[in-house]
Structures are given as structure tokens and as C-alpha cells.
C-alpha positions in Angstrom: 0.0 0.0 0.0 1.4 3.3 -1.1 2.1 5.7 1.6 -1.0 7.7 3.2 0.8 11.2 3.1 -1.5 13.2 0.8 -4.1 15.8 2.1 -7.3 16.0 -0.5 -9.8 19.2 -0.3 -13.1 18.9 -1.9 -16.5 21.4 -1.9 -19.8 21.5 -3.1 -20.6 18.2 -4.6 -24.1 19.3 -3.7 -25.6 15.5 -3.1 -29.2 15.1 -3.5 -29.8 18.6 -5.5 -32.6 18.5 -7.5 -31.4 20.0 -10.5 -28.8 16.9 -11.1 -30.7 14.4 -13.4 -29.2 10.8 -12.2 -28.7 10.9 -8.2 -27.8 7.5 -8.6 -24.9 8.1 -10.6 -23.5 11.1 -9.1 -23.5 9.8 -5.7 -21.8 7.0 -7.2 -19.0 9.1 -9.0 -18.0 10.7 -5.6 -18.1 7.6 -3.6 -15.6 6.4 -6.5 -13.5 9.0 -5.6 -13.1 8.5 -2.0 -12.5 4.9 -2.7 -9.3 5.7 -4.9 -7.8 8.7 -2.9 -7.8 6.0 0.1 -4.8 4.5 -0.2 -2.9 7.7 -0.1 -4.9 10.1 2.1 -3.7 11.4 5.1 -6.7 14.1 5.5 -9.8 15.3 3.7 -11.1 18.4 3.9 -14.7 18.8 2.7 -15.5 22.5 2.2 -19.3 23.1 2.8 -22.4 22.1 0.4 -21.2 18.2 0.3 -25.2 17.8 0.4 -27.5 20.1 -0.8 -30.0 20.0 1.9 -29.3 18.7 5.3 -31.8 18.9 8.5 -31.5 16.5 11.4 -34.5 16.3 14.0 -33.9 15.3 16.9 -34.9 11.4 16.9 -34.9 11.1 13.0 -32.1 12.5 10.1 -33.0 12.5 6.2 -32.9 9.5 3.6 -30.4 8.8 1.7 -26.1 9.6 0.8 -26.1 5.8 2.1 -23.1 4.8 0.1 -21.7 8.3 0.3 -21.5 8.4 4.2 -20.6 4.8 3.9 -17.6 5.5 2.5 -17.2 8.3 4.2 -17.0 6.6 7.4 -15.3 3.8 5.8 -12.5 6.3 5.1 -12.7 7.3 9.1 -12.1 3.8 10.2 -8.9 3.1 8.6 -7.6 6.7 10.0 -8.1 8.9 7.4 -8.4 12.8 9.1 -12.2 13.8 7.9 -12.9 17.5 8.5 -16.3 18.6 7.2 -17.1 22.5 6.9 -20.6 23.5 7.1 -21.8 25.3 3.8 -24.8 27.4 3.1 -26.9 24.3 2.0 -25.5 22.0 4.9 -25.5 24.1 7.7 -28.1 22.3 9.9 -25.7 19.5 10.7 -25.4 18.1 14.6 -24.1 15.2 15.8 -25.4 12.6 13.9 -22.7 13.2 10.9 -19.7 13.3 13.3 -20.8 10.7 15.9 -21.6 8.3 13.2 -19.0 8.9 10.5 -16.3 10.0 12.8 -15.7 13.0 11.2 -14.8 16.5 12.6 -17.4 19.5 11.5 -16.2 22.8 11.4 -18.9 25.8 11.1 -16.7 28.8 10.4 -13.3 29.4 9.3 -10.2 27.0 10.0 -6.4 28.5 10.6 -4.3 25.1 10.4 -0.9 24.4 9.7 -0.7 20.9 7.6 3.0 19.4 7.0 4.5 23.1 7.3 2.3 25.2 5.8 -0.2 27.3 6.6 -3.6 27.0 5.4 -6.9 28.9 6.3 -10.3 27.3 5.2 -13.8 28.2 5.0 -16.7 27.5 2.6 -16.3 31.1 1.0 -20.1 32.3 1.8 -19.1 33.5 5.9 -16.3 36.1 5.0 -15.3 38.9 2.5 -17.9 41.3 0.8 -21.4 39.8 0.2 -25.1 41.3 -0.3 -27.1 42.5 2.7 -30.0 40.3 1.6 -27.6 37.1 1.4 -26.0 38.1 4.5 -29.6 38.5 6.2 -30.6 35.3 5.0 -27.4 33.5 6.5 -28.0 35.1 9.7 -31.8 33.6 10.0 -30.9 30.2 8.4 -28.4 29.9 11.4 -30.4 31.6 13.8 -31.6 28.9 16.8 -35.4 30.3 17.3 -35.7 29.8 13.5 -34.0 26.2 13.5 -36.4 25.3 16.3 -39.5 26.9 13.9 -38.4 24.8 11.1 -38.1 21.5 12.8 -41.5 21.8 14.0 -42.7 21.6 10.7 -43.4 18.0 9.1 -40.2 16.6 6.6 -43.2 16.3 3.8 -43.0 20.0 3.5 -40.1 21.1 4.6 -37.5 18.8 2.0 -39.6 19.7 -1.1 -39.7 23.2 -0.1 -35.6 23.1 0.2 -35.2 21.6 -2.7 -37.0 23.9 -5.1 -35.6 26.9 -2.7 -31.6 25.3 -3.6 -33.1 25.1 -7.5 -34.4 28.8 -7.5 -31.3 30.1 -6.1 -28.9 27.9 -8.4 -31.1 29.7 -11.2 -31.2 33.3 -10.0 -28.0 33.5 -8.5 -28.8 33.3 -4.5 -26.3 36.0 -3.5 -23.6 34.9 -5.4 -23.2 34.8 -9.3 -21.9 31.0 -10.4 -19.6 32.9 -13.2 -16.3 33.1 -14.7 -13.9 34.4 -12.1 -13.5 38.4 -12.6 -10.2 38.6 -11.5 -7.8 39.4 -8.2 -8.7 43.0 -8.2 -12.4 42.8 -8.0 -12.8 39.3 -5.8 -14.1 39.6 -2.5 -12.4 36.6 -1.4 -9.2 37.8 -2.6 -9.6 41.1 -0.8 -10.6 39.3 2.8 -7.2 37.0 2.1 -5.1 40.2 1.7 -6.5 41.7 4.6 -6.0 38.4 6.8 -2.7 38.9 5.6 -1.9 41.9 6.8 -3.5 41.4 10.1 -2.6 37.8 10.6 0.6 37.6 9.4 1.9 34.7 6.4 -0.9 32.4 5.2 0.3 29.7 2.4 -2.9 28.7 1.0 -6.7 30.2 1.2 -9.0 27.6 0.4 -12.7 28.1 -0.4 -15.2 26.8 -1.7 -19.4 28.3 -2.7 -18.6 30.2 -5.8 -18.3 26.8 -8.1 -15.5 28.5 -9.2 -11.6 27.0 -9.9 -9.6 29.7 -9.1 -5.5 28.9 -8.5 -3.9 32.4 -8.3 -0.8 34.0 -6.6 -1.6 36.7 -3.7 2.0 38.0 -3.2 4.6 36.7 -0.6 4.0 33.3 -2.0 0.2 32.9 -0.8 -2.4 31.6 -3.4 -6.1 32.1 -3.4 -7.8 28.6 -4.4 -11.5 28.0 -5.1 -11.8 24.5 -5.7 -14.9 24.9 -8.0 -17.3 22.2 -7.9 -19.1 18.2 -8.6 -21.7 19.9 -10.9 -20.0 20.6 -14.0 -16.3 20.7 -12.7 -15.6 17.6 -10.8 -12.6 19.6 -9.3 -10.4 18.6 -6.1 -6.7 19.9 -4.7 -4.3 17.7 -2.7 -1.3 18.9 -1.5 1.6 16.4 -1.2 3.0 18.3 1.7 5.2 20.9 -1.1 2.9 21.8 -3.1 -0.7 21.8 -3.5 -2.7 21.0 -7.5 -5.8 21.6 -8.8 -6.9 18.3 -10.3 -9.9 17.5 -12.2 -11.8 14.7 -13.1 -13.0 13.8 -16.8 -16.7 15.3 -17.2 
């Protein structure tokens, strides 16, 4: 078995969205994945929207990702380091997900150094510029009165409705355009990683994830900005080998 000493970073596979015509065969493609990168991962890093919609009641959690967490967990077992950021579409996980998979959920940002460099993390939708009426809507969707609201109401409703809501906003936009990138000069990531830099000192890698973007690009003082783009139309991932870091993709 070739040595486990490669860290793998992954975002917004987006499992279960209704817009993706064969479940089925998607679900199956990522599980593929894992399967491979297992014989030389160290670590994963999933950065936010790994499901599309995700709401666990208190006695109950949603149908299916079977093979998915499956192989997630399977991954877990053998000592693979899981870390799972909460995204804008997953954010209502508790502790079924990390009791059950043995994984590690991050909601928020992550400062980490991994094989001597340093790396901050976060889904990409909780810093740098963003509109007031996404920002609003992020605050409510993680606000607990609201949480407690929603769980009241019966799953029949309340998956349908989430579905069509992650549909409408894939079409429309939903506070952040899925476009080409615009650039260095006019990203707000970009901007929140110079400013980190400044007031944090030395970062190596940023690493987000939301805009279904694949971004690699130099920040100055040998930092890079990387959005790892998406499962949808991309199929993208990074690993870093403990030198470097590549932005790999699979065949569409």
C-alpha cells in the first residue's frame, strides 16, 4: 500500500440537488472517488455544500447519501483525518454526521498548519464582501429560534420546499453569481485574504469553496487564493503532497 501522506480538499458536490438528473450516478462518482484517494490520504477536507440539503431532528435524520457516508465513514475507520465545513446548504448538521461517520465539523473558518504550511479554510459564503440580503438570510438560516421553527414543521413540507428553494437560487444567483472568475482586483475573497494577511501575518494557502469556481492564483509573498470549483459541471479537487498543492480535475 502506497504511503498515506496526501491531504485532499473537496467542496460542493451538492448530493441530493434536484437539478442533477441521475442521483444515482452522481453519488456513485463521488463515492468512487473517495475509494481511490484512500490508499494515499492522510486528510480530507470537505468545504461546505457536500449535500444540498441537510436537517437532522432530533430522533430522526433524512434518507439517503447511504453509500456516500458509507464510505465516508469507511475512510474514518482506517484513519483517514475527515474535516467537514458546514456550507450554506448543509448548515443544519449536529451530531449525527460526526458521531456516526467519525468526522470532525467545522462551522466557520479553520487556521491550520498541515506538513508546514499554513492554510486557512472556509466555505467562502461567511467572509469577505457579500449582499445585505444574502448576509440576512445567512443570519436567519443559522439563527436557533428559527431552526427550532423549522423543525416543528413535518419533513413532507419542509425537504420539497428546500429543494425547489436550492433550485431557484442555483437559477437566479442566490447572492452569489456561479460565473467566470472576474479577476484578483475585484474578488471579495481575494480582498478578505489580503486583509488576513496583513492582520494575521503569512498564510500559504486560502481555500474556499461556494462560488463553483476554480480559481488557483498567486496573492504575493507566496500565498495563493484557491476555489476549488465544484461536482456539478467541474468535478474539481486539490491535494497537497505536503510541497505543493494541484488543482486536479476529473474527466466530465
Amino acid at each position: 500500500m502506497a504511503e498515506r501522506s496526501l491531504t485532499y480538499f473537496i467542496s460542493d458536490i451538492h448530493l441530493g440537488a434536484s437539478y442533477i438528473g441521475n442521483h444515482r450516478e452522481h453519488e456513485r462518482r463521488v463515492v468512487e472517488w473517495l475509494r481511490e484517494i484512500g490508499p494515499t490520504a492522510r486528510r480530507l477536507y470537505l468545504l461546505g455544500d457536500v449535500l444540498d440539503y441537510w436537517f437532522e431532528y432530533k430522533e430522526v435524520v433524512p434518507r439517503g447519501y447511504v453509500r456516500f457516508f458509507g464510505a465516508l465513514a469507511a475512510l474514518a475507520d482506517s484513519g483517514v483525518e475527515i474535516t467537514w465545513f458546514k456550507g450554506n446548504h448543509d448548515i443544519w448538521i449536529s451530531d449525527y454526521i460526526p458521531s456516526e461517520l467519525g468526522v470532525t465539523v467545522v462551522d466557520g473558518a479553520l487556521d491550520v498548519e498541515i506538513d508546514g504550511k499554513r492554510f486557512f479554510m472556509e466555505h467562502g459564503d461567511g467572509v469577505g464582501r457579500m449582499k445585505r440580503s444574502f448576509r440576512m438570510l445567512r443570519r436567519l438560516f443559522r439563527n436557533r429560534v428559527a431552526q427550532k421553527l423549522f423543525s416543528g414543521i413535518h419533513p413532507r413540507w419542509t425537504v420539497p420546499f428546500a429543494h425547489r428553494w436550492s433550485s431557484h437560487s442555483r437559477e437566479t444567483g442566490g447572492g452569489v453569481r456561479v460565473a467566470e472568475y472576474g479577476g484578483l482586483e475585484n474578488d471579495p475573497l481575494a480582498e478578505f485574504a489580503r486583509g488576513y494577511l496583513v492582520s494575521h501575518g503569512h498564510v500559504d494557502y486560502f481555500i474556499f469553496g461556494h462560488r463553483h469556481q476554480l480559481v488557483d492564483e498567486p496573492l504575493g509573498d507566496d500565498s495563493r487564493l484557491v476555489i476549488l470549483g465544484d461536482w456539478i459541471t467541474r468535478f474539481s479537487y486539490a491535494v497537497f503532497d505536503s510541497e505543493n498543492l494541484e488543482i486536479k480535475s476529473l474527466k466530465p
